[in-house]
Phi, psi and omega in degrees: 000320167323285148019269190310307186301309174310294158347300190260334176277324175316280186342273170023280199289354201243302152314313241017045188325290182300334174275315165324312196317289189314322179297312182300348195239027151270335197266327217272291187299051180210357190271165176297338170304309156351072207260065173222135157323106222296340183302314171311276182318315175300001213250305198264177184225155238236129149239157172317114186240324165191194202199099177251163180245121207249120161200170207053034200292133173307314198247015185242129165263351137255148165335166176160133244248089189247141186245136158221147167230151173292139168234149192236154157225127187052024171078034200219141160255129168263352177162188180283198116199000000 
């Protein structure tokens, strides 16, 4: 399990799995889709919450690496990413 685990924190660092996270979810809250306000969404702010390893997904046929961050305003989480 060490192993695996070892692995998989390389993959992580290598990919640049968390800064992808983070970029995707600033451009997602910033897009015109988004339906909150860009004067807002520039407001919040995104932390690191966890790192999962996902396979046998109904609509993914490989495994694949999912990030979540907390996103907070005024120190209140407002939600997800």
């Amino acid at each position: 399990m060490e192993e695996l685990l070892s692995s998989l924190d390389k993959l992580v660092v290598e990919h640049q799995l968390e800064s992808l996270a983070f970029e995707g979810a600033k451009a997602w809250t910033a897009s015109e889709d988004f339906d909150i306000d860009n004067s807002i969404t520039s407001k919040f702010k995104y932390d690191f919450h966890a790192r999962k390893l996902c396979f046998k997904h109904e609509f993914r046929p490989t495994p694949y690496i999912e990030t979540y961050l907390n996103i907070e305003l005024d120190d209140l989480e407002v939600g997800y990413y």
